[in-house]
ZAZA-409615 format. One record per residue (C-alpha): residue number from 0; residue in three letters; chain; x, y, z. Coordinates in nm, 4 decimals, decimal comma. Example, Ala and Ser with C-alpha at 12.3 -4.5 7.8 and 13.67 -1.06 7.14 Angstrom:
REM residues 2
seq / type / mol / px / py / pz
0 / ALA / A / 1,2300 / -0,4500 / 0,7800
1 / SER / A / 1,3670 / -0,1060 / 0,7140
This chain:
REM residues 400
seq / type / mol / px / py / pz
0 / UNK / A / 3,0871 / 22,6906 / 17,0280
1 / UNK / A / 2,9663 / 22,3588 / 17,2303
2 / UNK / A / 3,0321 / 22,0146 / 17,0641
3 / UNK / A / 2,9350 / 21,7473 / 17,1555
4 / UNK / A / 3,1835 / 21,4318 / 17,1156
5 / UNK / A / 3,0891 / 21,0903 / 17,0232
6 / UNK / A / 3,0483 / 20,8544 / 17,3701
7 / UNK / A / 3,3184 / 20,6550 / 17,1927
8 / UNK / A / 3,5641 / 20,9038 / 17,1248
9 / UNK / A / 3,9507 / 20,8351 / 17,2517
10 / UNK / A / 4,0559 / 21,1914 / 17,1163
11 / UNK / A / 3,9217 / 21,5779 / 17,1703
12 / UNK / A / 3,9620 / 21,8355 / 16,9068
13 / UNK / A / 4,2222 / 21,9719 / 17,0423
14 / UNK / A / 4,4589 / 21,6404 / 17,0473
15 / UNK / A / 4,2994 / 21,6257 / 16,6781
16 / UNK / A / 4,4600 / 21,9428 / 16,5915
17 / UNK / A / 4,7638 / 21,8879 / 16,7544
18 / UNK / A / 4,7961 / 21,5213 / 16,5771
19 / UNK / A / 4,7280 / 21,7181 / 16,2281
20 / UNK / A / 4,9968 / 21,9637 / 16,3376
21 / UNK / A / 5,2845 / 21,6611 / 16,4880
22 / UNK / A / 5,5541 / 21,5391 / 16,2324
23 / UNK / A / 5,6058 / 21,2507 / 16,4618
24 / UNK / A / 5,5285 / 20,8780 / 16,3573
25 / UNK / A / 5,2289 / 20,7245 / 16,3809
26 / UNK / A / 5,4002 / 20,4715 / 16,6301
27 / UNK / A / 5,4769 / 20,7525 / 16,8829
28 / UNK / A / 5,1702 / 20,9019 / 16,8405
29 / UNK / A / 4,9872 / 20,6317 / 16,9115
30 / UNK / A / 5,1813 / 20,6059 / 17,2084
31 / UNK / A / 5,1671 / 20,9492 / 17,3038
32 / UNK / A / 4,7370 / 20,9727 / 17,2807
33 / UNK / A / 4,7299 / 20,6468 / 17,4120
34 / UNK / A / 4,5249 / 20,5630 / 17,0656
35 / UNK / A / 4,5766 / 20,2910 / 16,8180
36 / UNK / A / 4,7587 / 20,3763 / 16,4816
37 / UNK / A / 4,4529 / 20,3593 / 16,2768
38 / UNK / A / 4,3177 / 20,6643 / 16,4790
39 / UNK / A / 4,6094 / 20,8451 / 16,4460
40 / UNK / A / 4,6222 / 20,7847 / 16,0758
41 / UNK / A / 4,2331 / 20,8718 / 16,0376
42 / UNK / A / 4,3036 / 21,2134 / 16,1781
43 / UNK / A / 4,6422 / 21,2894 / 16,0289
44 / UNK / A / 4,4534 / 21,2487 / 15,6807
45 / UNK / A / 4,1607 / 21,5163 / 15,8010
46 / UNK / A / 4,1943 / 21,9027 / 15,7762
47 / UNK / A / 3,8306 / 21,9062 / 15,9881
48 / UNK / A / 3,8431 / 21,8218 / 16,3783
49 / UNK / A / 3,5177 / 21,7418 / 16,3725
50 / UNK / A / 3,3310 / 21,3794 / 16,3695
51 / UNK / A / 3,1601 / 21,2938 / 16,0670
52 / UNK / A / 2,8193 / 21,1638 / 16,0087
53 / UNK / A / 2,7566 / 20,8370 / 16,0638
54 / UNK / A / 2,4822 / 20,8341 / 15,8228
55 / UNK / A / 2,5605 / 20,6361 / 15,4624
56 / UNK / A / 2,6481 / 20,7814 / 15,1580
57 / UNK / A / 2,3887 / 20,6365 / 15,0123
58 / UNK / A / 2,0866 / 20,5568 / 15,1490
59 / UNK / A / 1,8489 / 20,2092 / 15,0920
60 / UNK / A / 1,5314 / 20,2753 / 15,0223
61 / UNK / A / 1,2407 / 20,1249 / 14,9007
62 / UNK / A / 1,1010 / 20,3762 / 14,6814
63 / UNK / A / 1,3312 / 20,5035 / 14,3909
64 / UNK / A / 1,3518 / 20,9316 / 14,3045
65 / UNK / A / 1,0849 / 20,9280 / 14,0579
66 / UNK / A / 0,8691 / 20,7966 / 14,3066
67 / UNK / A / 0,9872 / 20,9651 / 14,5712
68 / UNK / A / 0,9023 / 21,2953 / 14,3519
69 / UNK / A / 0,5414 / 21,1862 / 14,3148
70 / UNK / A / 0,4817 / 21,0762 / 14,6727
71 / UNK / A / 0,6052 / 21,4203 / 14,8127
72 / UNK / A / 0,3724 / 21,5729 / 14,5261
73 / UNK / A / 0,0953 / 21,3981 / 14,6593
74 / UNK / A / 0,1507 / 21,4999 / 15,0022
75 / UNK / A / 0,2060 / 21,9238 / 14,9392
76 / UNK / A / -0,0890 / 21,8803 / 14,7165
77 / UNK / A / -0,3714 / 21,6550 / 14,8828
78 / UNK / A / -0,2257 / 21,7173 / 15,2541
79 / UNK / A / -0,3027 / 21,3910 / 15,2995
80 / UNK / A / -0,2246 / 21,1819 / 15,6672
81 / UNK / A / 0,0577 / 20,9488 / 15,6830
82 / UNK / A / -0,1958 / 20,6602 / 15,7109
83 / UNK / A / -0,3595 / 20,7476 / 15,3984
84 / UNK / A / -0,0490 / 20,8625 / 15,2260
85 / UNK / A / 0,0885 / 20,4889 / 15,3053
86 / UNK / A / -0,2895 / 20,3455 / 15,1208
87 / UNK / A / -0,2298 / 20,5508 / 14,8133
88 / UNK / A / 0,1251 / 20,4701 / 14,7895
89 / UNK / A / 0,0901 / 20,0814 / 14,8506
90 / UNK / A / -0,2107 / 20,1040 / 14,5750
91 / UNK / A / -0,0908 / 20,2910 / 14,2980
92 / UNK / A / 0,3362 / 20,3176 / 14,3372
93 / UNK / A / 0,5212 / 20,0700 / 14,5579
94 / UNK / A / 0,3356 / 19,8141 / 14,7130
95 / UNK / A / 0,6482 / 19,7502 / 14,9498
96 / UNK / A / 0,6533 / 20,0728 / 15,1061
97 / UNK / A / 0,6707 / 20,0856 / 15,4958
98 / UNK / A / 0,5013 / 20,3180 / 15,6956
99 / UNK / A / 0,8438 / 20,4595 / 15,9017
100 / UNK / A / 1,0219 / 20,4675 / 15,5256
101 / UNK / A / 0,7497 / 20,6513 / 15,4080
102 / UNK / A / 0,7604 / 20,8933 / 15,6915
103 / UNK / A / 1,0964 / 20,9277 / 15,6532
104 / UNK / A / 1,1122 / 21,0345 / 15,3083
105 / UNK / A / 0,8537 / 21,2701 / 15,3691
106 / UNK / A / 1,1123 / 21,4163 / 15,6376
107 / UNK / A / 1,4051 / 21,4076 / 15,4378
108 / UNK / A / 1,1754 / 21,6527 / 15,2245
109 / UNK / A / 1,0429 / 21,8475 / 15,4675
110 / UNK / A / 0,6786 / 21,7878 / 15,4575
111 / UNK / A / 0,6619 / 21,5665 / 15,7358
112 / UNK / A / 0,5024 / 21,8252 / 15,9308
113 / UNK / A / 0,1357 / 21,8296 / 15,7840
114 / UNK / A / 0,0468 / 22,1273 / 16,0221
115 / UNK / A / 0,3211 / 22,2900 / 15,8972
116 / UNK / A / 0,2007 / 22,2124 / 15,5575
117 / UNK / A / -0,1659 / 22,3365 / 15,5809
118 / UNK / A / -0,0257 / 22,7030 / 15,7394
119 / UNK / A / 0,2301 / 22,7171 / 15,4205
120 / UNK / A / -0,1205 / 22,6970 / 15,1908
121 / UNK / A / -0,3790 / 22,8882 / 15,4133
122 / UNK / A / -0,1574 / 23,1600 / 15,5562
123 / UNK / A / -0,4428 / 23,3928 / 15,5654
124 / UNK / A / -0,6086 / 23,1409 / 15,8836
125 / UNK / A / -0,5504 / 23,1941 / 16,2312
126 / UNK / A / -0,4569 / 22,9559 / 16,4721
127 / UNK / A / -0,7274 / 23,0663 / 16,7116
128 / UNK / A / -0,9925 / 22,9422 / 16,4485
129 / UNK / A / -1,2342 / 22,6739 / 16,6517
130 / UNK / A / -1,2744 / 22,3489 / 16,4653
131 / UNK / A / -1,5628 / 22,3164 / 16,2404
132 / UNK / A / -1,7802 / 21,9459 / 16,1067
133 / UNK / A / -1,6501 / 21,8703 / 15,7643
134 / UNK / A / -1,9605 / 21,8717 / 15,6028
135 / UNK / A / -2,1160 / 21,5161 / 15,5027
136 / UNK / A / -2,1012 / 21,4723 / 15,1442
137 / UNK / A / -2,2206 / 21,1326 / 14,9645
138 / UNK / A / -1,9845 / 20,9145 / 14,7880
139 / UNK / A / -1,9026 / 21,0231 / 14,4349
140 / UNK / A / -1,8193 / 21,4010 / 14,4415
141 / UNK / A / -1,4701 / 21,3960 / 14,2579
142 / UNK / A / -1,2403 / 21,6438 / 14,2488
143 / UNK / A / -0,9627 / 21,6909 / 13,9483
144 / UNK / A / -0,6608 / 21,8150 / 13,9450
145 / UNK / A / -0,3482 / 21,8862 / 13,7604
146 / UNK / A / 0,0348 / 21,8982 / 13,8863
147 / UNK / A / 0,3364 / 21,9681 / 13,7361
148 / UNK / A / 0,5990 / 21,7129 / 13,8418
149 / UNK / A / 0,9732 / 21,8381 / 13,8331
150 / UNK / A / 1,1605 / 21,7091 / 13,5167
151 / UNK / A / 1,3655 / 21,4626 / 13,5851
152 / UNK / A / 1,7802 / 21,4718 / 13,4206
153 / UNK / A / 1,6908 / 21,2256 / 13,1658
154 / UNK / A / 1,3695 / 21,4168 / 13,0148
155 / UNK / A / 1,3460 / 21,6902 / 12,7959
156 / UNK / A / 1,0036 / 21,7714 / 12,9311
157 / UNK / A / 0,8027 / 21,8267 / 13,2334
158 / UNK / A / 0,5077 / 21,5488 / 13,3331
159 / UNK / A / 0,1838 / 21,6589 / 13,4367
160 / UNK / A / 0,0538 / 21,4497 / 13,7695
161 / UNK / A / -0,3504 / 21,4077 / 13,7084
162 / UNK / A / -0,5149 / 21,3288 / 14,0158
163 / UNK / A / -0,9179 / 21,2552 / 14,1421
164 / UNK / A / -0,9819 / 21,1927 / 14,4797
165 / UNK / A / -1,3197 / 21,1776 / 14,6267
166 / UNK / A / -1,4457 / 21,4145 / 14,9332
167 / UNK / A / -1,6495 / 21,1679 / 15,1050
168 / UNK / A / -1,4215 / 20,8272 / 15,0502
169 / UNK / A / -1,0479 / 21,0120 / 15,0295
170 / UNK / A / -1,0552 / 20,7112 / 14,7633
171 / UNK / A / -0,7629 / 20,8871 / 14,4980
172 / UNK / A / -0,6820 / 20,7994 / 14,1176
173 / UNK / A / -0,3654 / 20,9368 / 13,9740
174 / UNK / A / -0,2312 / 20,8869 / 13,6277
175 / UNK / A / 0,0931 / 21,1051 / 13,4892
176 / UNK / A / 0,0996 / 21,2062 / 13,1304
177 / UNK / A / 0,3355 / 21,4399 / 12,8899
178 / UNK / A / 0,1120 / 21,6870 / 12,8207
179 / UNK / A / -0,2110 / 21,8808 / 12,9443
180 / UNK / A / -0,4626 / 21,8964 / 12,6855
181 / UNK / A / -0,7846 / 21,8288 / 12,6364
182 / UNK / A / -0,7246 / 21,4638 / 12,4631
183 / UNK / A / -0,4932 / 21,4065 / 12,8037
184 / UNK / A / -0,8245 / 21,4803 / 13,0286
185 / UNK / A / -1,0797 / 21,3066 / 12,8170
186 / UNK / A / -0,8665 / 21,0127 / 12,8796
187 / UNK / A / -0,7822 / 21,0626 / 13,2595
188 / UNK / A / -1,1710 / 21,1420 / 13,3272
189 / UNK / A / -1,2526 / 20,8309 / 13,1289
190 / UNK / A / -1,0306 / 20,5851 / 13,3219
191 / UNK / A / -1,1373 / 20,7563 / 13,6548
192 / UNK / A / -1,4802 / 20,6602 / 13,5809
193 / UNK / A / -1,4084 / 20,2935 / 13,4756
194 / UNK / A / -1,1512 / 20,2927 / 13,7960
195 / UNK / A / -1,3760 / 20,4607 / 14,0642
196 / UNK / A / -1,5837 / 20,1836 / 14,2998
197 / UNK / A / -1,8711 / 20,4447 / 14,3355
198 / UNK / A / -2,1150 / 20,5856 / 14,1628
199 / UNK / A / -2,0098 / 20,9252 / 14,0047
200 / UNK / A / -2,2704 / 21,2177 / 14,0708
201 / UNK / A / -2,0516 / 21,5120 / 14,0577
202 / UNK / A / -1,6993 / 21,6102 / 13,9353
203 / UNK / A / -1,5302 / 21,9447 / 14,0579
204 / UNK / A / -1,2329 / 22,1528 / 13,8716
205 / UNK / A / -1,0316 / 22,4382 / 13,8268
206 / UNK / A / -1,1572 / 22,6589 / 13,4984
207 / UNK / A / -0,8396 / 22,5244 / 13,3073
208 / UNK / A / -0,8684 / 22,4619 / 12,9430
209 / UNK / A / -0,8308 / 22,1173 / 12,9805
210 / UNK / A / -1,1622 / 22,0687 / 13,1692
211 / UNK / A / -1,3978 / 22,4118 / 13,0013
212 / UNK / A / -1,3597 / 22,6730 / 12,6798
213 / UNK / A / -1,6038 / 22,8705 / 12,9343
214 / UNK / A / -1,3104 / 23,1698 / 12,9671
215 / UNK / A / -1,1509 / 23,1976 / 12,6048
216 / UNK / A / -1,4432 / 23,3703 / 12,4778
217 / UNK / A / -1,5669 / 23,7915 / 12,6284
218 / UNK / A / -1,9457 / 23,6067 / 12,7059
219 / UNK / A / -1,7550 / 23,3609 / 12,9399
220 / UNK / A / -1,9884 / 23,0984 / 12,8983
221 / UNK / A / -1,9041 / 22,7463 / 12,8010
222 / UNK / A / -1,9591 / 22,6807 / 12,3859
223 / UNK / A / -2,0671 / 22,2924 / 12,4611
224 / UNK / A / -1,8176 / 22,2020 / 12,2172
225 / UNK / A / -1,5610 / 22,0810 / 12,4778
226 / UNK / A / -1,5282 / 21,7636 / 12,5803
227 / UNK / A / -1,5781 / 21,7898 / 12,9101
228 / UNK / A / -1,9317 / 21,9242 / 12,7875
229 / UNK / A / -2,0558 / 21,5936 / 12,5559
230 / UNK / A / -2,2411 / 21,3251 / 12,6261
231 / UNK / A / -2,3419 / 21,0492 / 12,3703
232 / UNK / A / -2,6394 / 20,8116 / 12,3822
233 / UNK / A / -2,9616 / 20,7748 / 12,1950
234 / UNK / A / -3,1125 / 20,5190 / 12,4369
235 / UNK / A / -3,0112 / 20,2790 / 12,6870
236 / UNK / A / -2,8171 / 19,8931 / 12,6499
237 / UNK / A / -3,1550 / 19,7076 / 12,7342
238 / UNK / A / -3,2081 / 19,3414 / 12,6192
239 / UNK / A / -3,4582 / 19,4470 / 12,3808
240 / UNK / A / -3,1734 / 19,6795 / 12,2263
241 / UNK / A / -2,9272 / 19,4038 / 12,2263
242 / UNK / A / -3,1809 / 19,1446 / 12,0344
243 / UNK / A / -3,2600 / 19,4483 / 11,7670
244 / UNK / A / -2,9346 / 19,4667 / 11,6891
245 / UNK / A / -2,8828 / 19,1370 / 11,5666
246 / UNK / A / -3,1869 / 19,1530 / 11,4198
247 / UNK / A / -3,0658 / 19,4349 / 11,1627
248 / UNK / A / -2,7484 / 19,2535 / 11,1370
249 / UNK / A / -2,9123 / 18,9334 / 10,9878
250 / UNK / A / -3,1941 / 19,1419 / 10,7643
251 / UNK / A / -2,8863 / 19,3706 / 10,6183
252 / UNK / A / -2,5848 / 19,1254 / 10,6053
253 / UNK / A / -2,6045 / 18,7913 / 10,7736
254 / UNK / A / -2,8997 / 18,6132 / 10,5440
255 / UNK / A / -2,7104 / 18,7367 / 10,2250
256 / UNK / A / -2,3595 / 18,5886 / 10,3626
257 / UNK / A / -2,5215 / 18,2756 / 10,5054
258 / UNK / A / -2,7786 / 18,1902 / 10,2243
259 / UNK / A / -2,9824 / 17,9508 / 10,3014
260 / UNK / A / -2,8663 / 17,8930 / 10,6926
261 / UNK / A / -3,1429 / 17,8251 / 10,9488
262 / UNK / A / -2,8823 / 17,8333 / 11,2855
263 / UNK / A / -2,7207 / 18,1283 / 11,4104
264 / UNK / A / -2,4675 / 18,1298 / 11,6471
265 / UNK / A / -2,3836 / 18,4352 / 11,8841
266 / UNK / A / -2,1032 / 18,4748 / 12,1698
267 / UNK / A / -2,2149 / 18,6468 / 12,4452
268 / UNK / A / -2,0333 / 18,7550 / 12,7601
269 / UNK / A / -2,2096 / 18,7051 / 13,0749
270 / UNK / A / -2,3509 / 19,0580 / 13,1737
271 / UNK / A / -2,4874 / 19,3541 / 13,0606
272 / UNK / A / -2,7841 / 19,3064 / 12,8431
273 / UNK / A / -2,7337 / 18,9855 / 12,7479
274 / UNK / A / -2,6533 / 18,8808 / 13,0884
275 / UNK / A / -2,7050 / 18,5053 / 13,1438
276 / UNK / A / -2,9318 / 18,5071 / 13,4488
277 / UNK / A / -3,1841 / 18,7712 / 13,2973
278 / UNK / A / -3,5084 / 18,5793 / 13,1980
279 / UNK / A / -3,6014 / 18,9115 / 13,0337
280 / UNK / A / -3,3288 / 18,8674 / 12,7351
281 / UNK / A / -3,4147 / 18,4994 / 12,6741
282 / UNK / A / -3,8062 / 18,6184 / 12,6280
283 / UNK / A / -3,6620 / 18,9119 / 12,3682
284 / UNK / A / -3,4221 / 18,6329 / 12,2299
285 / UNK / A / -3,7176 / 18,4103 / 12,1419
286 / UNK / A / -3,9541 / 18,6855 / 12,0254
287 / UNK / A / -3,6377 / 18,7217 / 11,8024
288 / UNK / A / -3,6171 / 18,3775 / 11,6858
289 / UNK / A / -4,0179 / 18,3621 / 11,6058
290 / UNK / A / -3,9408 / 18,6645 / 11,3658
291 / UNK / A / -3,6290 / 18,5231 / 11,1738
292 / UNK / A / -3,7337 / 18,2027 / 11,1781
293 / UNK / A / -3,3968 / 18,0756 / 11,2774
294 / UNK / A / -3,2801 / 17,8956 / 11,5720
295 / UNK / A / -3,0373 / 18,1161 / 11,7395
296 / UNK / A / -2,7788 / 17,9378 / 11,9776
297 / UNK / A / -2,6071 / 18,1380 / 12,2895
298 / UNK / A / -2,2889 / 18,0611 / 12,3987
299 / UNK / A / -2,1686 / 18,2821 / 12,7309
300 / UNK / A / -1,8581 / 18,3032 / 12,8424
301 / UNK / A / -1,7947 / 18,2660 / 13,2172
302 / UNK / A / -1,7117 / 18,5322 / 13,4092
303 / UNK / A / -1,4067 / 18,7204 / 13,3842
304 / UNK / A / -1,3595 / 18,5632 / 13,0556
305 / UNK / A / -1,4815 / 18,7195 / 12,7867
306 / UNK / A / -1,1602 / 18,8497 / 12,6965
307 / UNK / A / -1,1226 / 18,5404 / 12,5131
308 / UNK / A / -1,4352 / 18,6466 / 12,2960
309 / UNK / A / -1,2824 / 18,7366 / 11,9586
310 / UNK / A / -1,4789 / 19,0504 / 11,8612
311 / UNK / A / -1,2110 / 19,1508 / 12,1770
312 / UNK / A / -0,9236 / 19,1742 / 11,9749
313 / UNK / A / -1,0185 / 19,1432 / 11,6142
314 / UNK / A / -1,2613 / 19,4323 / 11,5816
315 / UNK / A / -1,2429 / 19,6758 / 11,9007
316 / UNK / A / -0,8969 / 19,7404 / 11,8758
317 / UNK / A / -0,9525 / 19,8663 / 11,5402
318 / UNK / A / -1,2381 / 20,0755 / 11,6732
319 / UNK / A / -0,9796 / 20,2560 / 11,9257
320 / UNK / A / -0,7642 / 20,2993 / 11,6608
321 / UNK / A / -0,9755 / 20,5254 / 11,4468
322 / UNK / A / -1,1513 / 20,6636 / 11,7156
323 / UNK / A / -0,8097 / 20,7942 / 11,8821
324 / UNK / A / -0,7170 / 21,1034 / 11,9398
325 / UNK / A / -1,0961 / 21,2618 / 11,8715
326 / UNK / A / -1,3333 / 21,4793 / 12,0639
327 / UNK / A / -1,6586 / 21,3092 / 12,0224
328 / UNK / A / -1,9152 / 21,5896 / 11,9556
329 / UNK / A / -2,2173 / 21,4096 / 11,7857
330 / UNK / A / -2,3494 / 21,0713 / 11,7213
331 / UNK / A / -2,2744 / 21,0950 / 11,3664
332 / UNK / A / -1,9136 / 21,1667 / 11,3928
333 / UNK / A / -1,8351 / 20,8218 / 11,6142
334 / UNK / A / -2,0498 / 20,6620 / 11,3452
335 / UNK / A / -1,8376 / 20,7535 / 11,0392
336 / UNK / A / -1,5197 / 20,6887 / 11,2540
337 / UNK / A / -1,6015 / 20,3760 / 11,2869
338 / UNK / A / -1,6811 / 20,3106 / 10,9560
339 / UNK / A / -1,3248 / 20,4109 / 10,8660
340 / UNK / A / -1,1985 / 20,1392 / 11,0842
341 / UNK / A / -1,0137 / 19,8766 / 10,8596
342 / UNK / A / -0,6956 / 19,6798 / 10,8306
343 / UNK / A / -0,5070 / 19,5260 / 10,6009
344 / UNK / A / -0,5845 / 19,1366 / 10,5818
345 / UNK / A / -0,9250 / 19,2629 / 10,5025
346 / UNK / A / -1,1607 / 19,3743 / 10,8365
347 / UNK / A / -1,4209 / 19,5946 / 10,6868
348 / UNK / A / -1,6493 / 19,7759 / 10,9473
349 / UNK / A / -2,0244 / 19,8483 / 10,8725
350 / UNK / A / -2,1855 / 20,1021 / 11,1194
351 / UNK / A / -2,5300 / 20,2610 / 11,1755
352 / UNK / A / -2,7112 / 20,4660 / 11,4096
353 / UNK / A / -2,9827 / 20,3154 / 11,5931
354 / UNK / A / -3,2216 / 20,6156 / 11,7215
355 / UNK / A / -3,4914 / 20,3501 / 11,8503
356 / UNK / A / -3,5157 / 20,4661 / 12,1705
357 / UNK / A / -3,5484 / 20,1392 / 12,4476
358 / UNK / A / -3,7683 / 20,0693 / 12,7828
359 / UNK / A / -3,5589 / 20,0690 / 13,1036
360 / UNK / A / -3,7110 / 19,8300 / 13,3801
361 / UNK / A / -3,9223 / 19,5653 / 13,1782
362 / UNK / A / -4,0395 / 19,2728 / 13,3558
363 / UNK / A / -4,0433 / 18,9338 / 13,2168
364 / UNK / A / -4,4171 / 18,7893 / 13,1492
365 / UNK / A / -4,5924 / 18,5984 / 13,4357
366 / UNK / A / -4,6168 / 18,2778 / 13,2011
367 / UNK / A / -4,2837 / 18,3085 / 13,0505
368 / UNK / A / -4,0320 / 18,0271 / 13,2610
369 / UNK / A / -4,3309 / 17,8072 / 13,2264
370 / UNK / A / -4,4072 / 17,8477 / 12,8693
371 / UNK / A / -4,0664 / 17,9561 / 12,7254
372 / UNK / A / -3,9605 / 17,7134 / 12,4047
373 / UNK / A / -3,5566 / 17,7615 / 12,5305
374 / UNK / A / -3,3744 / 17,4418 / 12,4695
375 / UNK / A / -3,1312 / 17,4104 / 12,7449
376 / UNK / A / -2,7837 / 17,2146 / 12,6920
377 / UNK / A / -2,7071 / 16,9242 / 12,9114
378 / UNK / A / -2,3318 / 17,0675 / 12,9615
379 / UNK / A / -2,2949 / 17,4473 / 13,1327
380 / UNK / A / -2,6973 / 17,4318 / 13,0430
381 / UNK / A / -2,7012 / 17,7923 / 13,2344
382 / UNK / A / -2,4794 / 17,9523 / 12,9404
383 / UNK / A / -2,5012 / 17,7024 / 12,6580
384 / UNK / A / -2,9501 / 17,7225 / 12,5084
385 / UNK / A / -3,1285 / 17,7621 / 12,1916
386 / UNK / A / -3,4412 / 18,0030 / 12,0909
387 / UNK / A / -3,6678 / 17,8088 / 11,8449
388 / UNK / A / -3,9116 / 17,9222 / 11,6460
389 / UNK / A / -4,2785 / 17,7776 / 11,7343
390 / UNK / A / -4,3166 / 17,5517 / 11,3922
391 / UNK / A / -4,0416 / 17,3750 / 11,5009
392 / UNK / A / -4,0684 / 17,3078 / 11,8416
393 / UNK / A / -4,4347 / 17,1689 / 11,7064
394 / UNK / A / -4,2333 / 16,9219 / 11,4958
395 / UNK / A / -4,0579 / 16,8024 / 11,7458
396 / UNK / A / -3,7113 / 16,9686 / 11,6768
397 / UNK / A / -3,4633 / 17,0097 / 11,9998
398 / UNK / A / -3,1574 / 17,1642 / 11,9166
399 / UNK / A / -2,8357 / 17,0313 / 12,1680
């Protein structure tokens, strides 16, 4: 059999074997091989003749197992390209990653070969088959996916890999969780659509419970109790929507707990439909204030800041709380788990339905910025103003 000997080598196999076999010293055989004692040492102590690797024991590298798991999942399953592998991996596992690491761990687990790779899944193809166009889809057609990731010593259980990717973009969105189920998707499609940078027109799956009940009945067809198959809404978050609920909040509640108070205060983050630049809310805000009869002071919060609003974490945490765990199926149901919501130094939640269904794409009035009786702060004036009724900006009252 042909070996090939390191370029540094002093010995051959053969003076190896016959070192192994010697009862002389290591002085004399030193002498003998015209090596150093060391050598002759190193090979007395082997029963092999051959040279070892020179590759550590333990390799340094940047990505631990788990990861290393995950990555190699991603790669058999998406047959993704190096180059995007490396995006995904920066993004989402190890933002220290190296392209030649990367592509060496993909080696080590033989899928570096992505040819090799697409042959394994599509056997079936030849290789004579002329290249087609990908056909050009739009941004937002996601598909969803679930993986089983291989359990690790230290778990009892196998993880489930949940990924989204998008056919136009190759923009991906992975989350691992311990189970499967339907509660598991509802809560992977929900993050994918806060997470996703595009619009969402279309979303593509296997027939899997988790994503239809369209093949556990003999009719095959989907019961529209799944989650997958709800969507809530009565009517859209307009500015007119936003200023009616406040008005039922101060007819039901806030003029019995605030007898007698002619200011109300509201905190407002900076978008949506309150947003601070829309002319169209401060118009519905002082069509408000002309009903009530109250002057109603805004306070936004800057951008990117209205964590700091305290409905944040004193009441929607709450909300999630009650709400976990629960397939939304009607209206009615989120209502009354809401109203549930409560905790022990005394948060009671009051909830309605609202079935007032809301314009999309009003216009503020011609006259309005002209006319309009908002008092403006001198400090932050465009998030700090105050809607006043008519009677009192007649008698002269500015509110600052």
């Amino acid at each position: 059999m042909a070996y090939q000997l390191h370029s540094e080598a002093r010995t051959t196999p053969k003076i190896r074997a016959e070192i192994q076999a010697s009862t002389l010293g290591l002085t004399k055989l030193a002498k003998k091989y015209n090596i150093t004692k060391a050598t002759a040492l190193k090979w007395r102590g082997r029963d092999e003749v051959e040279d070892r690797s020179h590759r550590p024991h333990k390799l340094n590298t940047t990505l631990n197992e788990a990861q290393e798991d995950i990555v190699v999942e991603l790669r058999r399953f998406l047959l993704l390209p190096i180059d995007d592998l490396l995006v995904v991996t920066r993004e989402f596992i190890n933002l220290d990653v190296s392209r030649s690491g990367l592509g060496r761990c993909l080696t080590r687990h033989g899928v570096g070969n992505i040819r090799a790779l697409r042959a394994e899944q599509n056997p079936s193809e030849e290789k004579t088959v002329s290249k087609k166009a990908f056909k050009n889809y739009a941004p937002g057609f996601i598909h969803i996916d679930i993986k089983y990731l291989p359990k690790m010593p230290d778990e009892a259980h196998h993880r489930y890999l949940f990924v989204a990717i998008d056919r136009a973009t190759r923009w991906v969105y992975f989350r691992i969780y311990a189970d499967q189920t339907q509660v598991s998707s509802v809560d992977f499609l929900r993050r994918v659509t806060e997470a996703c940078p595009v619009h969402i027109n279309k979303i593509l799956t296997d027939n899997g419970t988790q994503f239809t009940d369209r093949f556990t009945s003999k009719e095959k067809k989907a019961t529209g109790n799944h989650a997958f198959d709800i969507t809530l809404g009565v009517s859209h978050d307009t500015s007119e929507f936003a200023c009616e609920c406040i008005r039922q909040w101060w007819l039901e509640h806030g003029q019995a707990l605030y007898e007698g108070s002619t200011n109300l205060l509201i905190l407002c983050d900076c978008g949506g439909s309150n947003n601070a630049r829309y002319y169209i809310f401060k118009e519905d805000l002082e069509k408000l204030s002309e009903k009530l009869k109250i002057n109603i002071r805004i306070a936004h919060y800057p951008p990117y800041t209205s964590k700091y609003n305290p409905i944040e974490h004193r009441l929607f945490p709450h909300i999630t709380r009650a709400c976990k765990g629960v397939v939304f199926k009607n209206v009615e149901l989120v209502n009354n788990l809401m109203a549930k919501a409560k905790t022990t130094t005394g948060l009671k939640v009051f909830s309605s339905i609202l079935n007032t269904t809301f314009e999309i794409g009003r216009k503020v009035a011609d006259d309005f910025k002209e006319n309009m009786r908002i008092q403006f702060d001198e400090f932050l004036p465009q998030w700090n103003y105050v809607a006043v009724p008519v009677d009192l900006v007649s008698s002269g009252f500015i509110k600052s």
